[in-house]
C-alpha positions in Angstrom: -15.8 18.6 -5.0 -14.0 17.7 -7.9 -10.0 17.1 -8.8 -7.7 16.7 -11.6 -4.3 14.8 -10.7 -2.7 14.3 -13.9 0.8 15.0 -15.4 1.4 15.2 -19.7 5.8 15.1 -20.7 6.9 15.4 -24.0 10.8 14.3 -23.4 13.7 12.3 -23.8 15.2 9.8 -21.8 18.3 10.6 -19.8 19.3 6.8 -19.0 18.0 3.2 -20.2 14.6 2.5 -17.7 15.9 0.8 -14.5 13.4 -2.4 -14.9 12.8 -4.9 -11.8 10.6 -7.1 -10.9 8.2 -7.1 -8.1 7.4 -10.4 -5.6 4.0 -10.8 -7.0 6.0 -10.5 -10.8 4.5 -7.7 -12.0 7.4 -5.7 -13.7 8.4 -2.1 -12.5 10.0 0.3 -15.1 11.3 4.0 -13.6 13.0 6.2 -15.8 14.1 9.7 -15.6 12.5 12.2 -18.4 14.1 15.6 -19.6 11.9 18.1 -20.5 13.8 21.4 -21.7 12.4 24.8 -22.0 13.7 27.2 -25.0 13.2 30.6 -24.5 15.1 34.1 -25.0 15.9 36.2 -22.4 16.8 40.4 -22.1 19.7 40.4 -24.7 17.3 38.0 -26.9 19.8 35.3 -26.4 19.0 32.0 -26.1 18.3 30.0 -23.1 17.4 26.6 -22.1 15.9 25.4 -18.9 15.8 21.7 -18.2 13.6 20.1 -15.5 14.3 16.3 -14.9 11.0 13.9 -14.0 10.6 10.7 -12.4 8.6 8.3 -13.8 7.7 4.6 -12.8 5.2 2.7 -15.0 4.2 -0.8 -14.2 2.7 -3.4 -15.9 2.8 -3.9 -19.7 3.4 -0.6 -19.8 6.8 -1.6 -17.9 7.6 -4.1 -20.8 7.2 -2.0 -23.5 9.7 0.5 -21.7 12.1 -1.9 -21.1 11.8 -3.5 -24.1 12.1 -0.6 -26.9 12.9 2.2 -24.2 17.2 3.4 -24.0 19.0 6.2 -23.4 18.2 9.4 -25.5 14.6 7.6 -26.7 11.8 10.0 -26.9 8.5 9.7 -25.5 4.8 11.1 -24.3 3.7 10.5 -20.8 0.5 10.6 -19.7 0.2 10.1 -15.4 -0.6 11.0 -12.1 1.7 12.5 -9.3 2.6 10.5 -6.6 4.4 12.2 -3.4 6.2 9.9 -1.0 7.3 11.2 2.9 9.1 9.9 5.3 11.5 10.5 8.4 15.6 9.6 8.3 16.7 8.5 11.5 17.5 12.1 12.6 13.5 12.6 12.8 14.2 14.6 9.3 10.9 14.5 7.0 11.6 14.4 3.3 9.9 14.4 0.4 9.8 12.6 -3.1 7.6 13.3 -6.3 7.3 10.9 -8.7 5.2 10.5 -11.5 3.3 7.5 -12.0 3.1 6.4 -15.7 -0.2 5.5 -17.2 0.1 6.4 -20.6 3.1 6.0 -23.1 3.5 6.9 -26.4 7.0 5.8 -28.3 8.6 8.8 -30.4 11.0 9.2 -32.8 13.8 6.4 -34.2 16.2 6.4 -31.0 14.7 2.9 -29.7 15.3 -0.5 -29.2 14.3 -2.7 -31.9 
C-alpha cells in the first residue's frame, strides 16, 4: 500500500534558526515557522489564526538557513513529519512533531546578505 508523508509552509520566521553542529559536523538548523490563517467570521469581521511549526533542516540546506535566514525572513518549506515519544521520569509519555526540512525556497527581502 502506498503513503504520502509530506508537509508544504508558506511562512515567516518567528526567531533567527538556532544552528549547531553535529559530532560527525554536519550542521543542524531548526527554526520555528508562522503560518497565519485570514479569514472572516459571523459579523464578517476579520480574524486571524496562527499555527507555529517546527522545522529542523540539515545539511547545506542548514547553511543556507543560517546563513541568509533571521528573524521575520520569509520562506517555502517542503518536508516530511517527524514524531518523537518518550517517557519523563514520572513514566509520562509525551509527544513532539517536528517537521523535517527537505526543501527551501528564500522569499522576499527580509534576509541576511
Amino acid at each position: 500500500m502506498a503513503s504520502v508523508n509530506k508537509v508544504i509552509l508558506l511562512g515567516n520566521l518567528g526567531s533567527d534558526p538556532d544552528v549547531d553542529t553535529l559530532k560527525t559536523g554536519t550542521k543542524i538548523a531548526k527554526l520555528s515557522l508562522a503560518t497565519t490563517l485570514v479569514r472572516k467570521n459571523d459579523r464578517n469581521e476579520r480574524v486571524e489564526s496562527t499555527e507555529w511549526h517546527r522545522v529542523t533542516f540539515f545539511g547545506r540546506l542548514a547553511e543556507i538557513a543560517e546563513q541568509y535566514l533571521m528573524k521575520g525572513s520569509s520562506c517555502y518549506v517542503e518536508g516530511r513529519l517527524k514524531t518523537d515519544r518518550w517517557e519523563d521520569s514520572n513514566g509520562q509519555t509525551h509527544y513532539s512533531t517536528q517537521i523535517i526540512g527537505e526543501t527551501l525556497q528564500l522569499l522576499g527581502s527580509n534576509m541576511r546578505r
